[in-house]
VMD Tcl script that draws the C-alpha trace (Angstrom):
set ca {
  {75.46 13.13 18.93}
  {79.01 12.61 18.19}
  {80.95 10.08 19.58}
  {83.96 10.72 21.16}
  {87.01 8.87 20.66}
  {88.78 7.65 23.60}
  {92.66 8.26 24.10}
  {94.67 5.22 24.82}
  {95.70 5.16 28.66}
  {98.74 7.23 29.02}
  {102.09 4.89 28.98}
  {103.55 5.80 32.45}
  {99.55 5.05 33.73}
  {99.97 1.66 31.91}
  {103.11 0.75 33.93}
  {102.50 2.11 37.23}
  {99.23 0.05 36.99}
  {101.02 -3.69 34.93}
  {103.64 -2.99 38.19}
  {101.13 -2.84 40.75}
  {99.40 -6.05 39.16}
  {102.42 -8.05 38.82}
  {102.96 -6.91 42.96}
  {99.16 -8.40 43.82}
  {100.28 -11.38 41.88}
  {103.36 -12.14 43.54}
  {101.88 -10.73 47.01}
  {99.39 -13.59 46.34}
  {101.61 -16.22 45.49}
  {103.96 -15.95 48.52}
  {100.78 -15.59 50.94}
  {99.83 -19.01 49.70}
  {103.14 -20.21 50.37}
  {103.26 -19.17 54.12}
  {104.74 -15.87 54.29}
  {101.62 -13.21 54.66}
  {102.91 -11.06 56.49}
  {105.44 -9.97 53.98}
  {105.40 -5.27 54.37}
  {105.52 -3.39 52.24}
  {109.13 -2.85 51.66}
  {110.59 -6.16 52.53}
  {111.35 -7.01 49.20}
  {113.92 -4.18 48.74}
  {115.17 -5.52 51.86}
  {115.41 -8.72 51.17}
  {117.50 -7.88 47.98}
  {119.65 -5.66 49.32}
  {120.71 -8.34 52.40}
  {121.13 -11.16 49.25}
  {124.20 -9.53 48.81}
  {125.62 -7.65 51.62}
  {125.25 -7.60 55.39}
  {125.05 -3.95 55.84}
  {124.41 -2.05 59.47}
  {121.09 -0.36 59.58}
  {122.47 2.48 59.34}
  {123.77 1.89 56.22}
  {121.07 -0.10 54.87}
  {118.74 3.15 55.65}
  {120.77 5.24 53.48}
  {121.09 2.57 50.55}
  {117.39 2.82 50.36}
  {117.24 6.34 50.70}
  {114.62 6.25 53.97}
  {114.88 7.48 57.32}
  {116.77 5.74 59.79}
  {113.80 6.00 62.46}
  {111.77 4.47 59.10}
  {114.55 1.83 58.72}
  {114.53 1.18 62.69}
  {110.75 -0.10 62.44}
  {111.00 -1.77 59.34}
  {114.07 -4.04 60.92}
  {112.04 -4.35 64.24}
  {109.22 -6.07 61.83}
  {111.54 -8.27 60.13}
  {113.93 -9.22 62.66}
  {110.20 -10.43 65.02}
  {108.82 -12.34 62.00}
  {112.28 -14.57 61.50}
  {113.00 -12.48 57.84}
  {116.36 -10.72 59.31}
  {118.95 -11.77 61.83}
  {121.17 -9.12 63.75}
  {124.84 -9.94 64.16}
  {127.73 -8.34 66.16}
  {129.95 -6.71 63.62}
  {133.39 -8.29 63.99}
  {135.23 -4.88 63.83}
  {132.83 -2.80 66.04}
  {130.74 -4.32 69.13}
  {128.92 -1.23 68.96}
  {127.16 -2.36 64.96}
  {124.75 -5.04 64.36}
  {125.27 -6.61 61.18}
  {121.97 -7.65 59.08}
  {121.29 -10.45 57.08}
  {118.93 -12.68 55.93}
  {117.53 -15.35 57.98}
  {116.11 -18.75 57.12}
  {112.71 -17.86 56.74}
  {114.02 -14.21 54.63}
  {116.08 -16.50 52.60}
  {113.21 -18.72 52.01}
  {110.85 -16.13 51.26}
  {113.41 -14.21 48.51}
  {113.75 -17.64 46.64}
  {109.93 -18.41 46.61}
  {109.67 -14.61 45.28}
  {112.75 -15.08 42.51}
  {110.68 -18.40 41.02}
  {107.56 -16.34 41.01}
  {109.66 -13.96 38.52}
  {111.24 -16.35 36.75}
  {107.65 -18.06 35.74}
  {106.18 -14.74 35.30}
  {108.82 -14.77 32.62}
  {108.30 -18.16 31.66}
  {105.28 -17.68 30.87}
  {105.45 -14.85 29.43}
  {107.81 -16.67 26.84}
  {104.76 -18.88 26.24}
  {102.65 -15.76 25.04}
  {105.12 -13.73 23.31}
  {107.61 -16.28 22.37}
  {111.01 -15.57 23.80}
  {112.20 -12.88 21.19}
  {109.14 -11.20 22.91}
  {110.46 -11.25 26.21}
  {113.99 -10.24 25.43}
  {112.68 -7.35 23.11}
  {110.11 -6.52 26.19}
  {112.80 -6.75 29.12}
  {115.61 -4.86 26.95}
  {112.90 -2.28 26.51}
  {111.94 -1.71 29.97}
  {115.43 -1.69 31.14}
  {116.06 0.75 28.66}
  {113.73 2.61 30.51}
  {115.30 2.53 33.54}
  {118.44 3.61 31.89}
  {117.01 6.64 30.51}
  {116.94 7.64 34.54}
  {120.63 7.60 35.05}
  {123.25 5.73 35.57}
  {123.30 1.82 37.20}
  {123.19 2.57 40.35}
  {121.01 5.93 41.11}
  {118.33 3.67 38.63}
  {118.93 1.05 41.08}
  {118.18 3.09 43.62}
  {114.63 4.01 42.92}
  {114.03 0.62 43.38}
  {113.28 1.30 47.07}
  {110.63 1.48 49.70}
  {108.56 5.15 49.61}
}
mol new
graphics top color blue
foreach p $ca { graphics top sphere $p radius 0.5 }
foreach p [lrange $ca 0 end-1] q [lrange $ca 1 end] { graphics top cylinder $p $q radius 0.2 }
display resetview
């Protein structure tokens, strides 16, 4: 019989499936620090109010979802203390979002989860390693286009 050699996993396989580690990792690590009922696409969320206080209007169409998909999403966040809504000073007819407390809370428990992740990395690879790994991946996200259409598929699907 011959033996068959096996092909090495293909490379996008290998990062779809180190990304959706990484996620259980961090998923598991802010569950143990009180927020378990984190969806899906909080995260994007999250970073997007870190730095603006967008309607949800607009916030739908930064992430490139539906605004009936946004509308549920908000509903979920705003219940569970992640997301306040604020009258917009200009317009009594917008809500302003933005983080609350507990969203505020949960985004810095999830930015030191990354920032050991990379520590610790840096303890494996040394941290040539993880500058050589990190300009490499964001490379990669380069190679899709420009700044900001790379920075938006870095949103919910």
């Amino acid at each position: 019989m011959v033996e068959q050699k096996r092909q090495p996993v293909d490379f996008g396989i290998l990062l779809g499936v180190a990304y959706q580690g990484f996620v259980d990792l961090l998923r598991a690590d802010l569950a143990q620090r009180g927020f378990d009922d984190l969806g899906g696409a909080y995260g994007y969320v999250f970073r997007t109010l870190a730095e603006e206080e967008p309607s949800q209007r607009e916030l739908a169409r930064r992430l490139q979802i539906t605004d009936q998909g946004m509308a549920k999403i908000i509903a979920e966040m705003v219940e569970r203390r992640y997301v306040e809504r604020n009258p917009d000073p200009d317009d009594s007819r917008v809500k302003r979002l933005r983080l609350g407390p507990r969203g505020r809370a949960a985004l810095g428990a999830a930015r030191r989860f990354h920032r050991a992740f990379e520590s610790e990395l840096g303890r494996s690879l040394g941290k040539p390693g993880v500058r050589q790994l990190r300009g490499m991946l964001e490379r990669i996200v380069q190679r899709a286009g420009d700044h900001e259409a790379a920075h938006a598929r870095l949103r919910p699907t």
